[in-house]
C-alpha positions in Angstrom: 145.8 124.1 86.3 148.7 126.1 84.7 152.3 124.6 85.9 154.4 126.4 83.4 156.7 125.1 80.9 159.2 124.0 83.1 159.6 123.3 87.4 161.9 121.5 89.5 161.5 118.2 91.2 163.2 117.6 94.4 163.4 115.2 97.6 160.7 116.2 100.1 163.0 116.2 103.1 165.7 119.0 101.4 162.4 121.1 102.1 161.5 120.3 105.5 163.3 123.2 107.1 163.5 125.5 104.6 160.6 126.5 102.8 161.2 129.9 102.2 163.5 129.0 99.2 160.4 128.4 97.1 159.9 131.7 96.7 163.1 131.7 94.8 161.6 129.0 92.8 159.1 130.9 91.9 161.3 134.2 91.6 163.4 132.5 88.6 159.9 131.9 86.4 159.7 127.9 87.4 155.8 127.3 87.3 156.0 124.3 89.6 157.8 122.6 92.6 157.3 119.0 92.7 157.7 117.4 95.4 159.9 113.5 95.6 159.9 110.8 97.5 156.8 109.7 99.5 155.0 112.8 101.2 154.0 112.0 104.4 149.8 112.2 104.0 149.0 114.9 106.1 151.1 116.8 103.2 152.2 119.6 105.8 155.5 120.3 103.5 153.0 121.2 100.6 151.1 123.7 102.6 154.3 125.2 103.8 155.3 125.6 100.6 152.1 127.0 99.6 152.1 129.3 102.5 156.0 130.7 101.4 155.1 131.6 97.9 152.3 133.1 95.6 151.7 131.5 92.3 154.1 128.5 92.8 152.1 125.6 91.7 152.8 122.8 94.1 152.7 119.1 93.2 153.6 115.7 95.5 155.6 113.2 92.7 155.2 111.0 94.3 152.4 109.8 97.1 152.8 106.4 97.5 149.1 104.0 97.7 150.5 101.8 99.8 152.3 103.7 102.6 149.3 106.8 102.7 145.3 106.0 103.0 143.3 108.0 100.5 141.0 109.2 103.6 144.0 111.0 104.9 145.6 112.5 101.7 141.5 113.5 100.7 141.0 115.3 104.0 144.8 117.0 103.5 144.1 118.0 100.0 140.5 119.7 100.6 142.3 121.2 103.9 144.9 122.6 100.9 142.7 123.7 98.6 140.6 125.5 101.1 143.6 127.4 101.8 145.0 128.1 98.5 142.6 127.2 95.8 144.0 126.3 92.6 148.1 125.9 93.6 148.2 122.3 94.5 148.1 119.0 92.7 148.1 115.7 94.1 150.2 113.2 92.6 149.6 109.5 92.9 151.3 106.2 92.5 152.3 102.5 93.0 155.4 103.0 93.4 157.9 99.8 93.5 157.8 96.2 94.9 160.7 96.3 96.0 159.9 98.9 98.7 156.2 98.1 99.3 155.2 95.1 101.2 152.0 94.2 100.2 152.7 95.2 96.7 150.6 93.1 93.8 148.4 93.8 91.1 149.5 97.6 91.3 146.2 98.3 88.2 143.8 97.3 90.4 145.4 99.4 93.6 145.5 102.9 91.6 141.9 102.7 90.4 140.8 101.8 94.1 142.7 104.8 95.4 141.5 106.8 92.7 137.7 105.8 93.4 138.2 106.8 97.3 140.0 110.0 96.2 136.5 110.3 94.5 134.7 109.7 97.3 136.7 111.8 99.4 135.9 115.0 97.4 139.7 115.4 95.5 138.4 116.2 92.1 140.0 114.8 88.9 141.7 117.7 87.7 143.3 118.3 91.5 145.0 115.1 90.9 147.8 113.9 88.6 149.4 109.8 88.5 152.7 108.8 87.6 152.5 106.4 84.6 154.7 104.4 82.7 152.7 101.8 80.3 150.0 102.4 77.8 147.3 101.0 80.4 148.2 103.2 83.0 148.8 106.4 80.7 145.2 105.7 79.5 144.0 105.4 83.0 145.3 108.9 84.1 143.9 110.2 80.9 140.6 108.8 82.0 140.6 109.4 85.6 143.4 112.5 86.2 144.5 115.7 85.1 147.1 113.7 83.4 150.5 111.9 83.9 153.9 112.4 85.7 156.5 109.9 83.9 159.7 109.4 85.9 162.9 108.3 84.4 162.0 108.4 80.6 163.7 109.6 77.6 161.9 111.9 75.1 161.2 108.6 72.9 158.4 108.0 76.1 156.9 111.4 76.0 156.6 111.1 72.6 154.1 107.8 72.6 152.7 108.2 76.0 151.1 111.9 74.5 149.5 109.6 71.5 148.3 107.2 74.2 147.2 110.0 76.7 146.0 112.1 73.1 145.4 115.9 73.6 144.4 117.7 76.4 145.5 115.7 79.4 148.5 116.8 81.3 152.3 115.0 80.4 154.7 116.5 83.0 157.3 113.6 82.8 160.3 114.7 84.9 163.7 114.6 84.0 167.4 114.4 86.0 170.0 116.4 84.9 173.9 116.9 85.9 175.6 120.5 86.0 178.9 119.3 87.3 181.7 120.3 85.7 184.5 117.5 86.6 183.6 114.8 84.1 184.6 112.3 86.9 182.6 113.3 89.0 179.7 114.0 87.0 179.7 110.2 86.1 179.7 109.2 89.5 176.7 110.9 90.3 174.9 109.4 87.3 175.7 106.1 87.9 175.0 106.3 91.4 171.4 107.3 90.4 171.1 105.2 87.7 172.0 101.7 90.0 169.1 102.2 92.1 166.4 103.1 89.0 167.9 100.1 87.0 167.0 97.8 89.9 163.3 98.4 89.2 161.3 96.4 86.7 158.7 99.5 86.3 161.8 101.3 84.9 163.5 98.7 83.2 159.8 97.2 81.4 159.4 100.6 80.1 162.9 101.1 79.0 162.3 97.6 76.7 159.7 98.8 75.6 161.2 101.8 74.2 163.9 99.7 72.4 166.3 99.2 74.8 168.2 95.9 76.0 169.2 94.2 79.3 172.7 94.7 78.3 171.5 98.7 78.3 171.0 98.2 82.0 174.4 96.8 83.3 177.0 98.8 85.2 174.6 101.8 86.2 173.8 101.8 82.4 175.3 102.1 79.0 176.2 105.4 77.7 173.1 105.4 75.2 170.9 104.7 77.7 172.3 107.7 79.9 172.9 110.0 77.2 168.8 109.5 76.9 168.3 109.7 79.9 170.6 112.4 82.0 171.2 115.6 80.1 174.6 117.1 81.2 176.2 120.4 80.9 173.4 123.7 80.7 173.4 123.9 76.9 172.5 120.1 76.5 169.8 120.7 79.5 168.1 123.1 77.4 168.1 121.3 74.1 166.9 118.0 76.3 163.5 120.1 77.8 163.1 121.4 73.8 162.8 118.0 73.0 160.3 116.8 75.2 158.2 119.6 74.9 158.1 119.0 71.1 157.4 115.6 71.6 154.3 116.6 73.4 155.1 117.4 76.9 153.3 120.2 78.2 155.2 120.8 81.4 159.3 119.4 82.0 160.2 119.3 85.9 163.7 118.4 86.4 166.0 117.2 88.7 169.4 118.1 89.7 171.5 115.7 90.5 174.5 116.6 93.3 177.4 114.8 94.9 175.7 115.2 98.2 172.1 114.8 97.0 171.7 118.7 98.3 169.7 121.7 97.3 171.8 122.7 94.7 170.4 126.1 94.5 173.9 127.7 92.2 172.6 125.0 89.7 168.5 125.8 89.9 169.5 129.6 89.2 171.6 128.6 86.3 168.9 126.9 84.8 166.5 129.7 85.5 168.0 132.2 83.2 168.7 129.9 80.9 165.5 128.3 80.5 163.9 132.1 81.1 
């Protein structure tokens, strides 16, 4: 599956009612719309989607093993594929104790789910799971098309392609701020960073890429979100260069907005500048 060098990775419920703005998506050369949150498992908003554009690769970043049943999403992705062969790709993950009663030994979940995703018929290059850690990176390697890192600085795309090694997929996806008031601009990151710095997934892999607990206080230090949260359309660019020379084969990003909107001003910006 081709996704392009770059696509865009939004909340699934900014797509809920409007669909038909994929096709811009598509229209400004973005090879992929991925799909945040937690996808509901009968994954109608994908099909939608689907259904509004042509080539638009469509990917779930997020769905969540514990909320969805692998029967369900197995039966929704061969319903998908069946309908547009090729344009979909299902990714998978554990997601975060803190939101998922039930939650322990997360390992031993994913290969489960990945084992009835097997069963179900959802081939391994149909599928894609977000990973962090060298055991998990290996695992999507093993048993994926590849892996979908959230919330990493290039430093992470750089070691998880020597753990992943060539040929499987490294889409890691990364948040970026176009706001001009400076203010303003560092409200939104810290606002975003406050929840992501709550979650040991995060903050593990952030030690292990060198950075400290004092890194993750206040919403962050400025290193940590000057790795993390490009701002400003020139440093965007220069950010996505960087991953992909560190190995990244596909960069979705994220635009982060006072109101958490569809910031679709900012998306065309970064179309013909990315073009």
């Amino acid at each position: 599956m081709q996704l392009g060098k770059v696509g865009i990775w939004t909340g699934t419920p900014l797509w809920a009612e409007r669909p038909q703005r994929a096709a811009e998506i598509e229209e400004l050369g973005f090879g992929a719309l991925w799909l945040g949150g937690s996808p509901t498992g009968d994954l109608r908003i994908a099909e939608s989607l689907l259904d509004a554009t042509t080539t638009l690769k469509i990917a779930t970043g997020i769905v969540n093993v514990w909320t969805t049943e692998a029967w369900e999403v197995a039966e929704s992705y061969r319903r998908i594929e069946a309908r547009h062969p090729g344009r979909f790709l299902l990714g998978v993950g554990a997601g975060h104790k803190l939101f998922n009663s039930g939650y322990e030994k997360p390992y031993t979940k994913l290969v489960s789910y990945l084992d009835e995703l097997d069963t179900g018929g959802v081939p391994a290059s149909g599928r894609a799971l977000a990973a962090l850690g060298p055991k998990v990176l290996t695992l999507a390697a093993e048993r994926t098309l590849g892996a979908h890192p959230y919330f990493v600085p290039v430093e992470h795309t750089r070691q998880a392609r020597k753990t992943l090694g060539d040929g499987p997929l490294l889409a890691p996806e990364i948040a970026v701020v176009l706001e001009p008031d400076r203010e303003v601009a560092a409200d939104i990151i810290r606002e975003y960073t406050s929840l992501y710095l709550q979650l040991t997934n995060y903050t593990n892999n952030l030690l292990r890429l060198g950075f400290t607990e004092e890194d993750f206080v206040d919403g962050g230090s400025q290193r940590l979100i000057d790795a993390l949260i490009p701002q400003g359309i020139d440093n965007i660019v220069a950010a996505v260069a960087q991953h992909h020379e560190a190995g990244a084969d596909h960069v979705n990003i994220q635009v982060l907005t006072v109101d958490k909107s569809l910031d679709m001003d900012a998306i065309r910006t970064l179309g013909k500048a990315l073009a």
